[in-house]
N, C-alpha and C positions, 0 to 999 in steps of 0.2 A: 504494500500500500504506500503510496508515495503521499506526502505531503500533503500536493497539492486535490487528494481523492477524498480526502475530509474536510470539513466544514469546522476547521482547527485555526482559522485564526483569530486572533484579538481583536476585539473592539479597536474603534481609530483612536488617536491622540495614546498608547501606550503611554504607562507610567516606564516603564523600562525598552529600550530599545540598544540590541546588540547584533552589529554588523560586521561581518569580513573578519572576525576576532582570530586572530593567530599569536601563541603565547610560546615563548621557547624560554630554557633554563641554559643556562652554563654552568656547566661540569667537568670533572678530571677529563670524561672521556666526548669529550665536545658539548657542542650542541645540538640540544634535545629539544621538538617541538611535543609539548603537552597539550596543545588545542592548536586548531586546524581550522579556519576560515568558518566559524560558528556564526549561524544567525539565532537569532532568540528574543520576542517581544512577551511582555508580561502585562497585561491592561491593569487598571486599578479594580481591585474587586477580584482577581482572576487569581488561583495558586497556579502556577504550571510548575508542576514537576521534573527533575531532570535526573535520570536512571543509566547505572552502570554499573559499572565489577569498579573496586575498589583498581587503581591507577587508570580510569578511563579516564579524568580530566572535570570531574564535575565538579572538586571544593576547588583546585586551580581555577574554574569559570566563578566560581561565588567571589574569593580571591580579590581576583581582576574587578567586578563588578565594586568590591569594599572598597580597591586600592590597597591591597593588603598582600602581595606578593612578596615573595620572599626576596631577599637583597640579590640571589643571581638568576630572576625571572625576571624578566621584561616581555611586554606587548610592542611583537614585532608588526602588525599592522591590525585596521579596523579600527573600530568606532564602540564606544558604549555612552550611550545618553540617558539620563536622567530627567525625563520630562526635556526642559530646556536646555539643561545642562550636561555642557560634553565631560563627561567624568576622567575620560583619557588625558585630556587638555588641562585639566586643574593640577594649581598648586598643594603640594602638601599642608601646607595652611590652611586654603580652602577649603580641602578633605576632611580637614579635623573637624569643622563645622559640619559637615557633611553626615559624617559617621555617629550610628546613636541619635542621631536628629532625624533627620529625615532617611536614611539607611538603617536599621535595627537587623542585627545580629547574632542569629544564635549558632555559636559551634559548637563544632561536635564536640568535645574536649571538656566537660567543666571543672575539673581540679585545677588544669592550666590557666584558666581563663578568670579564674575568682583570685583575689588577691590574699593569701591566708595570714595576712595581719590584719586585715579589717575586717570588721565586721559586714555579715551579710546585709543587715539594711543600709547602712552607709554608705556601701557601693551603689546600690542606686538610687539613694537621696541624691548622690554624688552626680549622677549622669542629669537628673534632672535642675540641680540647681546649676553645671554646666553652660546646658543647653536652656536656661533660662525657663524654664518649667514650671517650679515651684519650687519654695526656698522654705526652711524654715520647719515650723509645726505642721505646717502643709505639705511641704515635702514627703515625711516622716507618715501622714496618713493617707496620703497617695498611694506610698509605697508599700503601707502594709496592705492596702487595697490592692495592688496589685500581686504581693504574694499569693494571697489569697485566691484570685483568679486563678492561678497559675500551680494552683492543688497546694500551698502549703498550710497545712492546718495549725492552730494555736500562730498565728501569725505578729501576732503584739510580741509576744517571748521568743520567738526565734527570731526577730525584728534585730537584736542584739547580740545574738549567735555568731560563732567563728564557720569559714568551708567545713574544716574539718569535725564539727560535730553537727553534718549531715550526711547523708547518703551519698553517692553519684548520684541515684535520679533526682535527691531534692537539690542538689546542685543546679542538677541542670533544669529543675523547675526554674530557680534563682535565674540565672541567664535567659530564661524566656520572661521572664518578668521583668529583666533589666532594658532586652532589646522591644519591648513593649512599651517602657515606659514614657517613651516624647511622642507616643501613635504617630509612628513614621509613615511615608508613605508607602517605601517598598522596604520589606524584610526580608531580609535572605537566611534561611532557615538551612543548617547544612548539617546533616543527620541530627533534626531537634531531641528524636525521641529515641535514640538508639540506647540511651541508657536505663528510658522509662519503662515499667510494668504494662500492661496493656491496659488496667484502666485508666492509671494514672497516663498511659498516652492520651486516649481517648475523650480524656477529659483536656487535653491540654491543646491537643490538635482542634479542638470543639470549641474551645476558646480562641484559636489563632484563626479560627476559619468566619465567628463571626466579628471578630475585628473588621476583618478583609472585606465582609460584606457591609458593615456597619459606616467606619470608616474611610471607604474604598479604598484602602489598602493593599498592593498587590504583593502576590506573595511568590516567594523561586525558593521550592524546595530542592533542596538534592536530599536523594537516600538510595541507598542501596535494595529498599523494602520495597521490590513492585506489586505487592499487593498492599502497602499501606498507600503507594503511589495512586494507584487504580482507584483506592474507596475518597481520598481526599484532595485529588487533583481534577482541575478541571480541564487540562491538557498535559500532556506525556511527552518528554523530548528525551529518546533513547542515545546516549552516547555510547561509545565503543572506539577505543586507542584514538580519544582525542578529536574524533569527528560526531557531529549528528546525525545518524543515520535513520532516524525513522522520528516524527512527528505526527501526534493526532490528538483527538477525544478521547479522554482515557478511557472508557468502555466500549469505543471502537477500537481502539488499540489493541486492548485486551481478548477483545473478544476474536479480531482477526488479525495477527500481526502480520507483518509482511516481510520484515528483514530477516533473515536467519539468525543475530542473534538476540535480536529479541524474541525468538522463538525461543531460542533456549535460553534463557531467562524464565520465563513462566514454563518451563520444562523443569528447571531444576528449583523454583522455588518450591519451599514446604509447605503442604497443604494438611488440615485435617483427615483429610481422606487418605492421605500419602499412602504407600505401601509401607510397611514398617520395614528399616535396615539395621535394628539391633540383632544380634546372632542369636539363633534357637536355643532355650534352654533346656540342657538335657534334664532328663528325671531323676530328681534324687532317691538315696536310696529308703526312703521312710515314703516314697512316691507323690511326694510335695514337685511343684514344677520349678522345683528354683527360686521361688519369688520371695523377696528380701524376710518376710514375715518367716517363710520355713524353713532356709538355707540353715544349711550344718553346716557353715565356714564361715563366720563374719568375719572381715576386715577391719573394718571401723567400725564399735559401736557404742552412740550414746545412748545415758541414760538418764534419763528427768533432768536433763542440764540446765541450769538457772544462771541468766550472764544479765547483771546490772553494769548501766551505766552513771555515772554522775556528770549531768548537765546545767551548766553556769545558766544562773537565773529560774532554775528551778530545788527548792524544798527537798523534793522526794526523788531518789534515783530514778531514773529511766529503766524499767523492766525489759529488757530485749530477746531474750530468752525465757519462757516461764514452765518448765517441766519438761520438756522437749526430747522426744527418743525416737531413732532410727538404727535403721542398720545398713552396710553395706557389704554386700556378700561378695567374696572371691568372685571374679571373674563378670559382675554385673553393673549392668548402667541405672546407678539410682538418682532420681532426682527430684530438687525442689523445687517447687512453685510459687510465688506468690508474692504479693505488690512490694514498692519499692519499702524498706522499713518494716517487712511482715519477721525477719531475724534471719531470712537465709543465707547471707553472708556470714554473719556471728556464727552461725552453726558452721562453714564454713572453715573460718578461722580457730573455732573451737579443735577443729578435722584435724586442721594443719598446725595443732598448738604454735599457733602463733597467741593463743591469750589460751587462760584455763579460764574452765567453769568458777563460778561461785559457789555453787554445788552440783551433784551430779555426779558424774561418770563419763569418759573419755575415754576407752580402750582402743589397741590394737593387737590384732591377732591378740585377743585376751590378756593383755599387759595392761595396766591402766598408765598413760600415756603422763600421766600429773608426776610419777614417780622415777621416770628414764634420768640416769645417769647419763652425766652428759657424753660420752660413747655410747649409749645408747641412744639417743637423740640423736645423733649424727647420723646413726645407721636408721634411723627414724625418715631423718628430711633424705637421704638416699630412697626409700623405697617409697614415699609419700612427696609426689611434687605439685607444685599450684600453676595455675594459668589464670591471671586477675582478668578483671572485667577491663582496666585501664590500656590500652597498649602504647600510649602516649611516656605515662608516668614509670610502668614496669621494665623497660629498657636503662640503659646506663647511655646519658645523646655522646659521651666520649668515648665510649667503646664500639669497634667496627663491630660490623653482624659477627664475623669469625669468630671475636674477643666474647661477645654476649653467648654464644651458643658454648662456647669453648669453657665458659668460666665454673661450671660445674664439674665437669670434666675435670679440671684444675683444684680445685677445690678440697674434690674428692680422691685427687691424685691417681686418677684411671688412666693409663697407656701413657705416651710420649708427643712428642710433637706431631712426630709425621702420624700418628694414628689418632690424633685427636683432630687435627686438620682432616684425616678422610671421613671421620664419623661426621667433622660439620658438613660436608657435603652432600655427604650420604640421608641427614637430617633434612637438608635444605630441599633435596629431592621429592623427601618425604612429605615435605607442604609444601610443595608446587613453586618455588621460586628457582629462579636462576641460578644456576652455581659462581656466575660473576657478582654475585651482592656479598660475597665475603667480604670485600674492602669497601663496601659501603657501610654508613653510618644510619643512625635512625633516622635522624632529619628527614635524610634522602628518599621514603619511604612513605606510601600512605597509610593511613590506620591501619588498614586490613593487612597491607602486609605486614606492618611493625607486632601486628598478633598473631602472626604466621610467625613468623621471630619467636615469640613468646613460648608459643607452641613446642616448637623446634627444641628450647634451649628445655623445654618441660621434661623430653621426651629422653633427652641424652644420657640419662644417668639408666635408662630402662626401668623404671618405679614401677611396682603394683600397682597403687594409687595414683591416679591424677583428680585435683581438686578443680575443675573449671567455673571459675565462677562469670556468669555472664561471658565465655572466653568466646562465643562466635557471633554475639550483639555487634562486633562493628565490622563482621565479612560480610561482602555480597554473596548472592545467592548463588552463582558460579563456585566460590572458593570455600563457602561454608559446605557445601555438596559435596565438594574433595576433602574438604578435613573432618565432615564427618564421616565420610566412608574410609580416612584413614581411621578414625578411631575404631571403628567397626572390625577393622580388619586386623588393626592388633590387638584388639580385646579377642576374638579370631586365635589369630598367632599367639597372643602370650598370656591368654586369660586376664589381661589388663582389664581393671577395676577403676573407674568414675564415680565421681560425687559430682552431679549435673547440676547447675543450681542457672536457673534462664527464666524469663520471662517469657518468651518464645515460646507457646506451647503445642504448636505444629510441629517443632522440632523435639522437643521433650517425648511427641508422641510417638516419633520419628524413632528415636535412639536409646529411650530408656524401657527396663526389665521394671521397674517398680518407681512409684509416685510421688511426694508427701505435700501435701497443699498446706502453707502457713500461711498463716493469717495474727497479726499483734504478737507475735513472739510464741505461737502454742502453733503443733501440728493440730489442723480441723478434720484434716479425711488423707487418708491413705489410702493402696493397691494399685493393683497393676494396671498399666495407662488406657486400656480400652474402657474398663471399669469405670476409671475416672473421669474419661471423654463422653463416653457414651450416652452411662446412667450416673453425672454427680451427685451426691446426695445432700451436698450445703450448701445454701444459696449461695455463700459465697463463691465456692468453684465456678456454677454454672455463671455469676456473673463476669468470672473471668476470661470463663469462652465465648458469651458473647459479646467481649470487648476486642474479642482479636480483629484487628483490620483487615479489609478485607475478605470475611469471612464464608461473602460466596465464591473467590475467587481460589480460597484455599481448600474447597468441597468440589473445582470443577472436574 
């Protein structure tokens, strides 16, 4: 389907107009074109989406649009306008007036992006008395108003809160609240929700969308999510190695693409209906099917784990844990569900004694893990390794790929040079990268690869355990289809064991042997993923399947 065989253009007078755009970087190994003579109009009122595999060129076009490229990119020819204003043409001066005003911003990134000596409402009190907004007491109730929109509850008292005693997703609520706050005209939304739960998306996409309409607002999404693409865009602009290859109505689009890789794109995204690629579980001997409840071998397991926290500005600790048991059985994919701050990560971090319980229980292979000497802990973080949700902050940006995959290796004092150099290759293979990014650094790298990295460097020590927590929220649907069918295939090969912890629960359905839906720090419903898709039994589950976006496009 080409272009011009839909009824895919924007209204006249665009708020956003991008012509001829060509973007190249310099690097060790020359010059590299990252976009390719790009057109792209966005009217006020209109989201258009812009959809690709992680290094196709989409947060590079957001970039461009901010004026926010990196020191060795430059715009080698074209045009981008802002209503009247040529944005190519403007001084950095100018720009600064610009950004946060009438351009609002949300990246993908929120740990990076909040400043963690200030406090969370400060930062945008800050942008608004900037940009002349409101100043003052008024500032201050603007802003807790707009937390508030933007899903964070008790809003007055986290009003004075630091980054780090929030989540990622309420981070990245914070950030869509900040690039909200001057009601810009165009917002560039650049993976807004990859960090969020699915109601907490839902809710927050619900809000950005009746800005847009309200305010006529026009909005450029980029995601790698073409099914949250399809349910919240009102046009589709498929990129692929830096060019645009297909343009339309998002449910024309969807329903008939026409470019082959937008075919495969909604070929490889996850759908509820998906066929399942977790490996069969064979029958135990007590003739249980393996499922985490029956298994004769736990790995990990807690029990009634209790994890308080203590939060400035309030009285009473923060309950984040409140009795909480599971199990994870040799050789199976178990995982958690459930909104941003329901305690899956704490349990999580409880897995990979990175913290102990308050009370409770923490074992491994039957050891309680509170009591490992430290040669025992050693030989602990060897057979139990993590993959965080961040792939920005979990790198070292001074160490090349080789040094980051290599460093466990090192660590652990496993083989020599020359054998530690062929396992990183042989790893790199393994998540789908080029064997020339050894001497590349993170910078150099988009999210999804820098969690392809992650992955990699998870995998090198050979762990029983791998703890992922949100580890394939920021691949496209291309590369999360490869590393989850690596995972599948060495769980396969070496009865490798997972602790799945995602919001995604197309994929949860996809890859895990067993369930557990949290809700406020307590498991609500347990069992095996059909059980829990199929027929949930707490209102809360079922309301988190029907928050998934997209959710007739991931039953087609």
């Amino acid at each position: 389907m080409s272009t011009a065989g839909l009824d895919s253009a924007p209204a006249s007078n665009p708020v956003l107009t991008i012509r001829g755009l060509t973007v190249a970087f310099s690097t060790s190994r020359g010059e590299i074109e990252a976009i390719r003579n790009v057109d792209l109009d966005v009217a006020a009122g209109e989201t258009v989406a812009v959809v690709g595999e992680s290094g196709s060129g989409k947060s590079t076009l957001a970039a461009c649009v901010n004026r926010l490229l990196a020191d060795n990119g430059r715009i080698v020819a074209g045009s981008i306008t802002l209503k009247e204003l040529d944005i190519t043409a403007m001084g950095e001066k100018a720009m600064a007036g610009i950004r946060g005003n009438r351009i609002g911003l949300v990246p993908q990134d929120p740990m990076t992006n909040l400043n963690p000596a200030m406090k969370i409402g400060k930062q945008i009190v800050e942008a608004l008395e900037v940009h002349g907004r409101a100043k003052g007491d008024a500032a201050k109730q603007e802003t807790i108003a707009l937390l508030e929109h933007a899903g964070i509850s008790d809003a007055t008292s986290r009003f004075g809160q630091y980054p780090h005693e929030f989540s990622g997703g309420m981070r990245q609520r914070v950030l869509i609240a900040t690039a909200l706050a001057c009601r810009p005209e165009l917002l560039l939304a650049d993976e807004p929700t990859s960090a969020l739960d699915v109601t907490v998306q839902r809710l927050v996409l619900d809000q950005m969308g009746a800005l847009a309409t309200e305010m006529g607002t026009a909005v450029l999404l980029i995601t790698h999510d073409l099914a949250l693409a399809a349910e919240r865009a009102d046009r589709v602009a498929v990129m692929f190695r830096g060019e645009i290859v297909e343009t339309g109505l998002a449910s024309e689009l969807v329903a008939n693409p026409q470019h082959e890789y937008t075919k495969r794109l909604l070929a490889a995204a996850p759908g509820m209906a998906s066929a399942k690629v977790a490996p069969v579980l064979q029958e135990s001997d007590d003739g249980a099917g393996g499922g985490a409840e029956g298994a004769s071998e736990p790995l990990i397991q807690v029990t009634d784990a209790v994890k308080k926290y203590r939060i400035r500005g309030r009285s009473e600790p923060f309950l984040a844990l409140d009795g909480v048991s599971l199990t994870v059985p040799k050789g199976q994919t178990v995982a958690i569900v459930g909104e941003s701050g329901s305690g899956k990560s704490t349990t999580a971090r409880l897995a990979l004694k990175l913290e102990d319980a308050d009370s409770g229980s923490v074992r491994f292979r039957g050891e309680e893990i509170s009591t490992f000497s430290r040669r025992r802990l050693l030989e602990f973080r060897r057979s139990v390794q993590p993959v965080f949700q961040n792939p920005y902050a979990s790198l070292d940006p001074r160490y090349t790929i080789e040094q980051v995959i290599d460093e466990p290796l090192r660590v652990h004092r496993i083989g020599n040079a020359a054998s530690r150099k062929k396992a990183v290759v042989e790893l790199l293979d393994q998540v789908a990268l080029p064997r020339s990014y050894v001497d590349r650094f993170p910078h150099e790298l988009s999210g999804g690869q820098r969690q392809r990295i992650a992955i990699a460097r998870a995998l090198a020590l050979d762990p029983e355990l791998v703890v992922m927590d949100e580890a394939v929220s920021a691949l496209d649907v291309l590369v999360q289809e490869q590393i989850l069918d690596l995972m599948v295939s060495l769980q396969r090969e070496r009865g490798l064991s997972y602790l799945f912890i995602s919001h995604d629960l197309a994929v949860v359905r996809l890859v895990s042997h067993y369930v557990y839906v949290m809700q406020a720090g307590k498991v609500v419903e347990s069992g095996e993923p059909d059980a829990i898709f199929d027929a949930p039994q707490e209102t809360y589950t079922r309301q988190l399947i029907a928050a998934i976006p997209g959710y007739s496009l991931a039953g087609r």
